[in-house]
C-alpha positions as CSV (number, residue, x, y, z in Angstrom):
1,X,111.4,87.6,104.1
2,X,113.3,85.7,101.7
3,X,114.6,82.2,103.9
4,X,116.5,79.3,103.6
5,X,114.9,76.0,106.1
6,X,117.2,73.3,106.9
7,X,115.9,70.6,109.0
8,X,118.4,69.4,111.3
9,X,117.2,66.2,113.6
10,X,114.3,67.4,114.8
11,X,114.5,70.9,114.2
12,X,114.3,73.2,111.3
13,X,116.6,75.7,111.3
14,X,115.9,78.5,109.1
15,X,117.9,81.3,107.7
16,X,117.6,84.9,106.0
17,X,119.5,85.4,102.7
18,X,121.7,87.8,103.6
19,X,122.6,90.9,100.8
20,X,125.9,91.3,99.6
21,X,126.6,94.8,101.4
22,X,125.8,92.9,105.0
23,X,128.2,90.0,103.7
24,X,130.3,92.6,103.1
25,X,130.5,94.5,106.3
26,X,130.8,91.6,108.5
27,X,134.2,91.5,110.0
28,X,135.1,88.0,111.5
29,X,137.7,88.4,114.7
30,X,141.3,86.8,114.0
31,X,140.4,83.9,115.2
32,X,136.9,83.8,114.2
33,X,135.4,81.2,111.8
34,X,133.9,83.2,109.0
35,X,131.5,80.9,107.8
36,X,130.3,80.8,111.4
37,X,130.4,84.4,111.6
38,X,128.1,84.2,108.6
39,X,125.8,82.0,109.8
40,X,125.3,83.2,112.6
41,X,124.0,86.9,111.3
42,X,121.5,84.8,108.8
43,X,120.1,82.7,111.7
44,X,116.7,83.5,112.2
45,X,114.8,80.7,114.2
46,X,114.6,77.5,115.5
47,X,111.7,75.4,115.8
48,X,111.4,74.9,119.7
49,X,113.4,77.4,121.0
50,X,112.8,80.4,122.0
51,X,113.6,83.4,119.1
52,X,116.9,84.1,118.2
53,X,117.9,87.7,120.2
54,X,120.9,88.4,118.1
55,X,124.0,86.6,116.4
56,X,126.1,85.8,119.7
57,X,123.1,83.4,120.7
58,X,123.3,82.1,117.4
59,X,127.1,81.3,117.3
60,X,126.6,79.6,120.7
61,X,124.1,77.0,118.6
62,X,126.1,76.6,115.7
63,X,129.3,75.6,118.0
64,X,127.3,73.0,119.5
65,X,126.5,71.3,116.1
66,X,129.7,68.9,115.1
67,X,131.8,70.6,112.1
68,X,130.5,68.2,109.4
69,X,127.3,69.4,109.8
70,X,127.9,72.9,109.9
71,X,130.0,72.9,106.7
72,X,126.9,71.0,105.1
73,X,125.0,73.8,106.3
74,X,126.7,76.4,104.9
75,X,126.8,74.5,101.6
């Protein structure tokens, strides 16, 4: 599996690349963040934690980081 680590204060984050046509098919809600929307689906684990079930529990994790961070993220 081809994936991006980030460490983030003590944890490393680490995402899947994910392929244009999943890019593609994600549909962010009106008032959904895209690039959290994004994230979210390419979240894959976080040292520490238990495994990442799917990408609401991701989204929850991202929201808790401050939005500076998570724009560096995405960048």
């Amino acid at each position: 599996m081809d994936a991006v680590e980030i460490p983030l204060l003590n944890y490393k984050v680490r995402f899947r690349r994910l392929s244009w046509r999943e890019e593609f098919a994600l549909k962010p809600g009106k008032d959904e963040d895209p690039i959290l929307n994004y994230l979210a689906h390419a979240m894959v684990e976080v040292t520490g934690t238990e495994p990442i079930k799917d990408a609401g529990a991701a989204l929850q994790l991202l929201k808790a980081l401050p939005p500076a961070i998570r724009s560096r993220v995405w960048l």
